[in-house]
C-alpha positions as CSV (number, residue, x, y, z in Angstrom):
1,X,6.1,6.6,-7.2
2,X,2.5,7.1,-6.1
3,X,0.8,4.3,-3.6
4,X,-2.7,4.2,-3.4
5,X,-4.2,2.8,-0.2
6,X,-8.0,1.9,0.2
7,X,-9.6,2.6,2.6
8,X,-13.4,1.5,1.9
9,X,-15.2,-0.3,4.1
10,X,-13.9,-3.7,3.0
11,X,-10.8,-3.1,3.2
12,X,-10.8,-1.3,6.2
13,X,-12.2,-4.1,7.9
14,X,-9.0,-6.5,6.4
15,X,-6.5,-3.9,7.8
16,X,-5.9,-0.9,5.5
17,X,-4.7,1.2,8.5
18,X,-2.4,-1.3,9.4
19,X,-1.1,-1.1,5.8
20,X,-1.0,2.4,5.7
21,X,1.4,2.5,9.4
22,X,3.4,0.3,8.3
23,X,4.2,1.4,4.9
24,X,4.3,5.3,6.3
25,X,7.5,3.6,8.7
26,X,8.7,1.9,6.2
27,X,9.0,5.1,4.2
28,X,10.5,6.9,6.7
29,X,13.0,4.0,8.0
30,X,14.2,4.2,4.8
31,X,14.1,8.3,3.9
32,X,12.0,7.2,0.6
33,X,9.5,10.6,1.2
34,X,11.2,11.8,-1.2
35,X,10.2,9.1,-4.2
36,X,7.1,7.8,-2.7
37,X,3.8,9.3,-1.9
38,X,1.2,7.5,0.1
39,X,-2.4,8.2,-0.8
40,X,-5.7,6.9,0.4
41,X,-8.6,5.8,-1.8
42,X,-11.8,4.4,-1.5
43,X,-12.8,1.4,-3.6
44,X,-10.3,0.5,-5.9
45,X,-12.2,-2.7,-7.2
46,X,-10.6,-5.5,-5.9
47,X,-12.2,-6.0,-2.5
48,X,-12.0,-10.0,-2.4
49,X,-8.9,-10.5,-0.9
50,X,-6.9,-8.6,1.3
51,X,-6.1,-4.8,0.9
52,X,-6.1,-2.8,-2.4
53,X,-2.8,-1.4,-3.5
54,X,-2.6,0.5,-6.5
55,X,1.4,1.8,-7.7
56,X,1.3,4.4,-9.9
57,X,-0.9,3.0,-13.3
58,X,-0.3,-0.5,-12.6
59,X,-3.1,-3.3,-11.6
60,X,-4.4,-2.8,-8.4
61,X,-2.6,-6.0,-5.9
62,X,-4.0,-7.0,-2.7
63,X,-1.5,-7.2,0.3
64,X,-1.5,-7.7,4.1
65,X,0.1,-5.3,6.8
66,X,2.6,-8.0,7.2
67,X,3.6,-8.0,3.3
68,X,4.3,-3.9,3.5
69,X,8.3,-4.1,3.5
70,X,8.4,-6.9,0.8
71,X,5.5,-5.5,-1.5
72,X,7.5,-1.6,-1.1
73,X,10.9,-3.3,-1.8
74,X,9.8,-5.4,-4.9
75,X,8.1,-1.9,-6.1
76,X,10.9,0.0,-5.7
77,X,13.6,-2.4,-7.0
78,X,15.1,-2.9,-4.0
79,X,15.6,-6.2,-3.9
C-alpha cells in the first residue's frame, strides 16, 4: 500500500508533518514497513479541508494528525 502525504503549502499549514510523524510511528508500532510506504506530495487537489491523503489509486481523503491510527487501520483492514 502506497500513502501519499501532501505537503503543499496549505496543507502544511493544517498539519501535514504532524500526519506524516504520526503515521511513520504508527507504521513502525505496528512493523507495517513492510506493506506500507509513506510518500510526500505536493498538491493533491483537495486543499479545503484538512490534510490530503491519497492510498494507492483511490480518491484523495482529508484527515487530521489525530485521525492517523484510525484512517491507517480502516485502510489496511484492520479493524
Amino acid at each position: 500500500m502506497v500513502v501519499q502525504v501532501c505537503i503543499g503549502s496549505a496543507c502544511h499549514l493544517k498539519g501535514s508533518y504532524d500526519v506524516i510523524k504520526n503515521m511513520q510511528k504508527f507504521i513502525e508500532q505496528e512493523q507495517l514497513g513492510s506493506e506500507v510506504t509513506l510518500k510526500s506530495s505536493f498538491c493533491l487537489g483537495e486543499c479545503s479541508d484538512a490534510v490530503s491523503v491519497k492510498v494507492n489509486d483511490a480518491p484523495v481523503q482529508s484527515i487530521t494528525p489525530g485521525a492517523v491510527e484510525v484512517f491507517l487501520k480502516e485502510q489496511l483492514g484492520m479493524e
